[in-house]
Every structure is written in C-alpha cells, then in structure tokens.
C-alpha positions as CSV (number, residue, x, y, z in Angstrom):
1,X,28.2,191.9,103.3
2,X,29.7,188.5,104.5
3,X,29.7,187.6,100.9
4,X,31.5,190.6,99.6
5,X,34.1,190.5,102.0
6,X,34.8,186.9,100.9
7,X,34.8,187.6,97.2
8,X,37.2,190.7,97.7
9,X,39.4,188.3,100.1
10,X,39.6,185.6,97.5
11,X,40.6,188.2,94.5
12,X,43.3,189.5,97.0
13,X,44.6,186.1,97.6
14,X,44.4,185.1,93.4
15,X,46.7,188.3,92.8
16,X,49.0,187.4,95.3
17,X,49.5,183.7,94.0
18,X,49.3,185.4,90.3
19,X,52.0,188.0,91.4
20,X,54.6,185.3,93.3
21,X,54.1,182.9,90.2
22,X,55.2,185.6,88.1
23,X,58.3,186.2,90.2
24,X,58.9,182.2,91.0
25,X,58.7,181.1,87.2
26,X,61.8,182.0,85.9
27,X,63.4,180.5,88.5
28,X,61.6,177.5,87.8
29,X,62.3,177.1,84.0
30,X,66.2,177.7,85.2
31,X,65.7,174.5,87.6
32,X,63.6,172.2,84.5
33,X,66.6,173.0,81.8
34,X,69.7,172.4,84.6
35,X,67.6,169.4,86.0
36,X,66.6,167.7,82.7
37,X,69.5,168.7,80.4
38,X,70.8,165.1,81.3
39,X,67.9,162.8,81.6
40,X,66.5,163.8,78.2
41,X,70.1,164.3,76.7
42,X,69.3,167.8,75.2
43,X,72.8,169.0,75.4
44,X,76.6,167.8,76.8
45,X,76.8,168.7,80.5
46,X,80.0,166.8,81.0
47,X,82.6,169.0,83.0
48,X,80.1,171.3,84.4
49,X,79.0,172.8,87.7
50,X,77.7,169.9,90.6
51,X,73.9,170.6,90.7
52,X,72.7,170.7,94.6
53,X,69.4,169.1,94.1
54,X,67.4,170.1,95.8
55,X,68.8,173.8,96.2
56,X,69.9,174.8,100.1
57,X,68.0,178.0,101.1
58,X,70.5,180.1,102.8
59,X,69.7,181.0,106.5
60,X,70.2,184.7,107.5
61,X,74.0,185.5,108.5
62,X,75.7,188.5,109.7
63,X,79.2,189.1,108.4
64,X,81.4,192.3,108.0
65,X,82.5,193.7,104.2
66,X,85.9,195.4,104.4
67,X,84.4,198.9,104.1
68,X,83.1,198.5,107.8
69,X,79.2,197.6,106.5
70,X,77.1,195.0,107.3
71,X,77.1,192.3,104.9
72,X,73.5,189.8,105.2
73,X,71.7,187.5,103.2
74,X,69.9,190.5,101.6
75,X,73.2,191.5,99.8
76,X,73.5,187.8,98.6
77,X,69.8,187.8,96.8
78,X,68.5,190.0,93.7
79,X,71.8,188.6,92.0
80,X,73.5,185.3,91.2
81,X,76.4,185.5,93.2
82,X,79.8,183.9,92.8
83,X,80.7,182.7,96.3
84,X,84.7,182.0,97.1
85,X,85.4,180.9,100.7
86,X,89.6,181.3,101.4
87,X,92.0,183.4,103.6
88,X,93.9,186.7,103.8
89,X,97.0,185.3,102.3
90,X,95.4,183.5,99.4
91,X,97.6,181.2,97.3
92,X,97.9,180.0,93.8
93,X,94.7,178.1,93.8
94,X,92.8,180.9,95.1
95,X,94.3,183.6,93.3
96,X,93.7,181.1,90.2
97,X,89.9,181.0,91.2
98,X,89.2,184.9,91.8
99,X,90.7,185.6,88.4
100,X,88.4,182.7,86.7
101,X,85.4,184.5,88.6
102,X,86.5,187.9,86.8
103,X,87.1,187.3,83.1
104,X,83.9,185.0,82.8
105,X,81.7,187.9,84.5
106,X,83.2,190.3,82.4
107,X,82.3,187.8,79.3
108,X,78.4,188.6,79.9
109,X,78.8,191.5,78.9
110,X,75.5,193.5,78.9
111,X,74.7,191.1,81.6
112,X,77.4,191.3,83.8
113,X,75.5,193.5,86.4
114,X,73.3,190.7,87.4
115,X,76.5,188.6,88.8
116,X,78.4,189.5,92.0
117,X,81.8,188.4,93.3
118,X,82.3,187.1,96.9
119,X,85.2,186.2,98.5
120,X,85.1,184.9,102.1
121,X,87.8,185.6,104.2
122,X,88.2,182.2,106.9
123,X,90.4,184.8,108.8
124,X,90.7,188.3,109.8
125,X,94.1,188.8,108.3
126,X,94.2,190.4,105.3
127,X,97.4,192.5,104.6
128,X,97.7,196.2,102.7
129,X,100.1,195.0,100.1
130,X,96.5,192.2,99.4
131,X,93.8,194.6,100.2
132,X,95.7,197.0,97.4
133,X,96.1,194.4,95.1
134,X,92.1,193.8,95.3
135,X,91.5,197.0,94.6
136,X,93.1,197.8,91.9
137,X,92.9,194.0,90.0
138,X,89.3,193.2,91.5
139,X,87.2,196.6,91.9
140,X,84.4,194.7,92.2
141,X,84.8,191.8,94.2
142,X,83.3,191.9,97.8
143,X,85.5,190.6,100.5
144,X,83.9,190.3,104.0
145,X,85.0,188.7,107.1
146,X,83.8,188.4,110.6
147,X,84.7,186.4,114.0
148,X,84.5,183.0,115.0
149,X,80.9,182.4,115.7
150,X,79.7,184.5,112.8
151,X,82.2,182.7,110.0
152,X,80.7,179.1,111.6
153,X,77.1,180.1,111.4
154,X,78.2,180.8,107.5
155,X,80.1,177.8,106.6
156,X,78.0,175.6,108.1
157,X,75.8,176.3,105.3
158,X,78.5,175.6,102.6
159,X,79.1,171.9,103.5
160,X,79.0,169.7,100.5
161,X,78.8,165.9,101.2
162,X,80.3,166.6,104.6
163,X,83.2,168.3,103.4
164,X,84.6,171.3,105.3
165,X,83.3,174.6,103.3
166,X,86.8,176.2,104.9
167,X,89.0,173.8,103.4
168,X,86.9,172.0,100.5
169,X,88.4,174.9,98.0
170,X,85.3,175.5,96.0
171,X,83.3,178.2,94.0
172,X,79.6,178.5,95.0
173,X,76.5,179.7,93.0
174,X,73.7,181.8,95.0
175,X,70.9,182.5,93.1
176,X,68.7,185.8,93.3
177,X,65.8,184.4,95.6
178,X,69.0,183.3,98.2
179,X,69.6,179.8,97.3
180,X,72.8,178.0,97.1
181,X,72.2,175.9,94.0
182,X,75.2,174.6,92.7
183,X,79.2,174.3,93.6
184,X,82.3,173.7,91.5
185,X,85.1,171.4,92.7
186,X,88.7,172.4,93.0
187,X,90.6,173.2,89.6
188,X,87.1,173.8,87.8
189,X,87.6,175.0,84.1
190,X,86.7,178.3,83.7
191,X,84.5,177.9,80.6
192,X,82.3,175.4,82.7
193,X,81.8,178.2,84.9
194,X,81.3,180.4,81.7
195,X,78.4,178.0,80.3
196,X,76.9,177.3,83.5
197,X,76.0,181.2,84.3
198,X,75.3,182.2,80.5
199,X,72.8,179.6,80.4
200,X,71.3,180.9,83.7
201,X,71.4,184.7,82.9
202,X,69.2,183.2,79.8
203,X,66.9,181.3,81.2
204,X,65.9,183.3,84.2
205,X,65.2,187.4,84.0
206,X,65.7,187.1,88.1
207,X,68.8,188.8,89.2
C-alpha cells in the first residue's frame, strides 16, 4: 500500500514539474535570445530597451483604475504590459510617450491583444478636458491612481539604479508571469520599443 501511494505521489509530482516547465519555457527562451543577443553577436541591439538582469518580480499592490475597480498585480500578468508612471496634467514628454506606446501596439497587429497600456497617475488630479481626451485618443489605455501609501508601495518597485520611478520619466516592460524585466530611458525611439516587443511576442506564446 505504502508503495503505491509513493508511486502515485511521485507521478503527481512529475506532471506538476512537466506542466510548470511547459508554462515556464517560453519565458525562458525569451530570457536566452534578450540575454545572449549581445555576447554571441547574433544581431544589433544598439538603441534598445535596458535589460533588468535579473528580472524584479513585482510584489502585490493595490491601486484604483479610473472606472472605480480594483486594479492588482493580477491585472498586470497574462500580458506584457507597457507601464508609464506620470501625472494628471501630463506634458510633452508624456504625451510624446503614451502616443509611442499606441502606434507600436497597434503595429502587432494580430498580436496586439497580448500587450496592455498603463499609465500611472503620481497624483489624483486628473481633469475632464484629460480624462476626455484619453478616451477618445487612447480607448485602451488603463489609467489608475491611488493615495499616498498605496502609489509608494508601487513605485518603490520601479526604481532603476536608485532613480526615483516618479520623476525618472521611463516606459516599463511587465511580462505575463508579473515581472518587470526591462525599462526604456527618457526620449526612447519608438522603433526600439517596436523591435523589443515584436521580438518578445515571437519568442514567447505567454501573454
């Protein structure tokens, strides 16, 4: 009986490392090409993305979306996620970013489901004349908020080298399992962005 038990046990714990490597690899490969591209020289990755090596699980965080829902760490996974973190009034630069963020999700094409648009609001102003303009130009970017303590908790986990998340002005990549795995500094070129996430959206079937 003893025996049986133990053989049933082992089989149970063979699918479950056979079903999580199934899941895990694709993530994997995506890692291997973005991690060797440069040592072995396979292709130009000048003027890309910075690659955070290694990648920054996300801790769970509570914010607000501007419909009134909860918006967690479970809305951030199943899809790689643009992250933007600004304010209500948002300027030049930001307006500059969210618009970069648009046209290259739309370039996907077939595979523009698996990306989402964030936008994090540093503040809780956000006027009609902007929330109108969202709608109408950005149908399908998320913009969530929340207070003091909440907004730290997230940022905290957007520090690059030390710099401020709130102030650093740069574009985040989440992947689908909830990790942030690489940022793009200030005044990026949009068709970095474009390779970056084409090459992903290849390479991994997550998301």
């Amino acid at each position: 009986m003893v025996s049986k038990i133990n053989i049933q046990q082992n089989r149970s714990r063979k699918m479950m490392l056979l079903l999580g490597a199934i899941f895990v690899l694709p993530m994997l490969i995506a890692w291997f090409v973005f991690s060797t591209v440069d040592d072995w020289g396979m292709t130009d990755t000048r003027n890309k993305g910075n690659l955070i090596r290694p990648a920054q699980p996300l801790q769970e965080f509570s914010l607000v979306a501007q419909d009134g829902s909860v918006f967690e760490l479970e809305q951030m996974r199943k899809k790689w996620t643009l992250v933007y973190i600004g304010n209500g009034t948002c300027d030049k630069e930001c307006e500059s970013v969210i618009y970069k963020t648009r046209q290259v999700r739309l370039a996907q094409g077939k595979e523009m489901h698996r990306v989402r648009r964030v936008f994090v609001l540093n503040d809780l102003q956000l006027s009609d004349e902007t929330k109108q303009y969202y709608s109408q130009a950005h149908p399908d970017l998320v913009l969530v908020d929340g207070n003091a303590n909440q907004l730290t908790g997230f940022l905290r986990q957007f520090e690059i080298g030390g710099k401020d998340a709130s102030t650093a002005g740069r574009l985040y990549i989440v992947d689908p399992l909830g990790n942030l795995m690489m940022n793009y500094e200030p005044g990026f070129n949009a068709e970095w962005l474009l390779k970056d996430l084409r090459r992903l959206l290849h390479v991994s079937q997550i998301g």
